[in-house]
N, C-alpha and C positions, 0 to 999 in steps of 0.2 A: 669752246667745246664743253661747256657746263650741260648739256643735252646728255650725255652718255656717262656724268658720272655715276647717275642712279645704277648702272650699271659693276661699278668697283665698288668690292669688298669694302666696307668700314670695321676698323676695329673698334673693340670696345673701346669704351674712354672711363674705364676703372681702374683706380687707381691704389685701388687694395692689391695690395700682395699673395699672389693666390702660390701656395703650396701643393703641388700634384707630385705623387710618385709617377714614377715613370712603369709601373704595373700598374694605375690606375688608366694613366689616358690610354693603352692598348685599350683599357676593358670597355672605358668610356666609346673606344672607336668601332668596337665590335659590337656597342651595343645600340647602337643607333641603328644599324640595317641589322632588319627584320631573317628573320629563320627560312621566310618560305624563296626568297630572293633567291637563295642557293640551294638548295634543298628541296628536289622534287616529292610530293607525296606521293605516296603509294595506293590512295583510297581510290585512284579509279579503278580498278579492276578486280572484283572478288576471287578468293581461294575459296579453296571445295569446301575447307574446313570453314569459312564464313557462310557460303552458299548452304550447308547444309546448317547452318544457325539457323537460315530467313525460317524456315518451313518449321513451325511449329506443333502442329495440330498430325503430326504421322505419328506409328506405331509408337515409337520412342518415348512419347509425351504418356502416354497407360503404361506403359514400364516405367516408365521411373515414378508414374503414380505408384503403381503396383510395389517397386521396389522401397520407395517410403518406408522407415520406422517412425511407425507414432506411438512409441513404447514413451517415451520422455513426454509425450503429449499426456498420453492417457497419466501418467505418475502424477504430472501438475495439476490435470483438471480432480483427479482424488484428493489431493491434498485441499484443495479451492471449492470443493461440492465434494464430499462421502457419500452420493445418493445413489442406487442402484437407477431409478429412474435417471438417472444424469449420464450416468453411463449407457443406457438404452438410446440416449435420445442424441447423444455424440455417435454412438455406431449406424445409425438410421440416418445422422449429416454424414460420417462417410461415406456409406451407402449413396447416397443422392451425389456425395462430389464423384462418386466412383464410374455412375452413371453418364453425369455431362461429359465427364471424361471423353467416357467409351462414344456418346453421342456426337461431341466434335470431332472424332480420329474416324469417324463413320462417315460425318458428314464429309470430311477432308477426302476419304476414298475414293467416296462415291461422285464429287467433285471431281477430280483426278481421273476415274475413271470415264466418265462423260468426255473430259478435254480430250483425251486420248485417244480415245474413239471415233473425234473430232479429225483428229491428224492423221490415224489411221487411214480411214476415208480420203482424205481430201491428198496422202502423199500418195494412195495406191492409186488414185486418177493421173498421177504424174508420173504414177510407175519408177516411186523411187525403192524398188525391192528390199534394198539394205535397210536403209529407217524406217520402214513398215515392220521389218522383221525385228529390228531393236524396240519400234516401240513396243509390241506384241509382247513380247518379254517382259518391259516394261507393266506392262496392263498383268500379263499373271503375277509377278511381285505382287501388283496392286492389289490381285483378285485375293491370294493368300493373307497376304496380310488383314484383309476386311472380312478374310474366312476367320482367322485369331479373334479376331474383337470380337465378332461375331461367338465365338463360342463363348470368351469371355464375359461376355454382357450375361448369355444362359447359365454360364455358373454362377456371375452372381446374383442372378436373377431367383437359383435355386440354392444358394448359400452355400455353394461349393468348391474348389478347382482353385485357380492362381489369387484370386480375391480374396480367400482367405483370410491371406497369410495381414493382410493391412489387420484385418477385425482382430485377429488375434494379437496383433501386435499390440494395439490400440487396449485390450484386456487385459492382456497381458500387463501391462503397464499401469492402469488403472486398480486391478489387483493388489502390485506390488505396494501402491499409493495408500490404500485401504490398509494392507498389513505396517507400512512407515506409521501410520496413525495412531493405528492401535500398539504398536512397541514402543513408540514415545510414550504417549499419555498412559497404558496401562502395564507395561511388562516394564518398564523402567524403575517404577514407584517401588519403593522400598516399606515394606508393613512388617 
């Protein structure tokens, strides 16, 4: 029956003396099989709170531009460049990022509102009242919120309103940068 012993176990044929604690071979045997063996993941199904990660480009994305301090920005680029021009030509880049901003959260709505209007149509053919009426809700959210950008974009269009608050931040800081300049090199010196 030499056919079947490829079948049986061979031990090794070493003949060193192997030393194991007996807290090593558990960890040895625990670590051979893998995590996922036992251990279901949880990545297929999204939370609201991951769900509302995917969506990038909504309102939220101009607020938190909006909420930005670039007071620490404007201090470093004074300290790196003292030029009044330098400081004009950083608040004219915010200006332009403030706009793609507002340009992509625009484009996102008006995206959004198409799809919706889309499902609108096509559940009220099926006469599903309730999700016509959720989406409907839906779409004015939509409508509001791309009224906000919208005025947003005319204020800072006219240097006004919640966009402000970046420019001055950003001045404000570059300011401060100008005066650290000047109190080292000249109010420090002792004559």
């Amino acid at each position: 029956m030499g056919i079947f012993n490829f079948l049986k176990r061979r031990e090794p044929e070493i003949d060193i003396p192997q030393i194991i604690s007996l807290n090593s071979t558990k960890d040895q045997e625990h670590a051979d099989i893998p995590e996922n063996v036992f251990i279901q993941s949880d990545a297929v199904g999204l939370t609201e709170k991951e769900e509302g990660n995917i969506v990038d480009n909504n309102i939220n994305l101009l607020f938190s531009f909006l909420d930005r301090n670039h007071e620490s920005k404007g201090y470093n680029d004074a300290l790196i460049n003292p030029d009044v021009n330098h400081l004009n030509q950083n608040l004219d880049a915010i200006k332009n990022e403030l706009l793609r901003v507002v340009n992509k959260v625009k484009t996102f709505y008006e995206d959004f509102i198409r799809e919706i209007n889309y499902h609108i149509d096509s559940r009220s053919r099926s006469g599903m009242v309730d999700t016509v009426e959720e989406l409907l809700m839906k779409k004015g959210i939509a409508e509001s919120h791309i009224k906000k950008v919208l005025e947003i974009e005319a204020d800072a269009q006219n240097g006004t309103g919640d966009s402000q608050g970046v420019l001055i931040s950003y001045t404000r800081g570059f300011k401060n940068g100008l005066a650290a300049i000047s109190h080292h090199s000249i109010l420090n010196r002792k004559f």
